[in-house]
N, C-alpha and C positions, 0 to 999 in steps of 0.2 A: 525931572525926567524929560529925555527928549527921545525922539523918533528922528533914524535919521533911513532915510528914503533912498533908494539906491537904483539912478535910472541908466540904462544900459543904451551904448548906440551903436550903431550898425557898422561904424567905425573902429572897434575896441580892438588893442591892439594885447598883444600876448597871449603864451600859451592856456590851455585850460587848467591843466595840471599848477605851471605856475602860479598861474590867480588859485584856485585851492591850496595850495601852500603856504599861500602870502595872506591869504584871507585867513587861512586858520591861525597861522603865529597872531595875526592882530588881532582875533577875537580872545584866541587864546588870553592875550597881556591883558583883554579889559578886563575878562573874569578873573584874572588874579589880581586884578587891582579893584576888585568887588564895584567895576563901571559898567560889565556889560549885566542888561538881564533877560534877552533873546535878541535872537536876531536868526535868520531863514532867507536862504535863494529859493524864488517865489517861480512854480512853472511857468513854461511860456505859455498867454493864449488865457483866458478869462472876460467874464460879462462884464458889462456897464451895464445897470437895470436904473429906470429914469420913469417917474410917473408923469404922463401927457395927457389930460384930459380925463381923466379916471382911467385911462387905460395903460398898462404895464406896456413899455419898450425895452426892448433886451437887443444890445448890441455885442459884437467881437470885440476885442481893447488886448494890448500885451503883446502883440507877436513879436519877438525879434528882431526882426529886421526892420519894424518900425522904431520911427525916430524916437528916443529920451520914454523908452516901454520901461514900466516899473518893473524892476529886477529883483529886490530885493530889501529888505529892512533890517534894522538894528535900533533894538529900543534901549539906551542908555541913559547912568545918569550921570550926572554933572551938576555942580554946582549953582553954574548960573550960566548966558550965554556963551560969553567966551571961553569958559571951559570947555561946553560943549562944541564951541567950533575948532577948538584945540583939539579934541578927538577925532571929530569928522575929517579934519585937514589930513591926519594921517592915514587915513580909511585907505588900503591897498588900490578901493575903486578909480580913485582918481587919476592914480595912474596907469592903470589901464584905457583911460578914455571915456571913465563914466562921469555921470553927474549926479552930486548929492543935491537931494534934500532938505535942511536942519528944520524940523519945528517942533518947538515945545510941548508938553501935556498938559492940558489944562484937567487940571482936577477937580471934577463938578461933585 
């Protein structure tokens, strides 16, 4: 099982409509190829919580218009790695200007 990470930049080129389109045909094909088993466009804007000294830190993380802000996930499976980079290489994201993720699940 791999997660693959889906980070957006400030740069992304194409329509919105289009990326939904293109992103749904490709989720689409994994679930009918029993590879996809979620995946979610993550809002923008979210905490970083970080323990400093016994005391809780909460910062802003995500917005948009920051560089390589996590956008979204797809947790799939695959074989082994190359399979799995075989699916991510096709990810709609890439060509719109985002950047993947790939890592593994380790199953504790």
């Amino acid at each position: 099982m791999f997660m693959l990470l889906l980070y957006e930049s400030p740069e992304a080129v194409g329509s919105e409509s289009d990326k939904v389109v293109e992103y749904s045909h490709w989720a689409k094909s994994l679930r009918e190829a029993k590879r996809a088993i979620s995946g979610e466009k993550l809002k923008d804007g979210g905490r970083l919580l970080r323990q400093a000294q016994g005391r809780l830190e909460i910062s802003d993380v995500g917005h948009q218009n920051q560089r390589d802000a996590l956008g979204g996930y797809f947790l799939i499976e695959a074989r082994d790695i190359e399979d799995a980079l075989s699916i991510a290489g096709r990810c709609p994201h890439l060509k719109y200007g985002g950047a993947i993720e790939l890592r593994q699940i380790d199953k504790i």
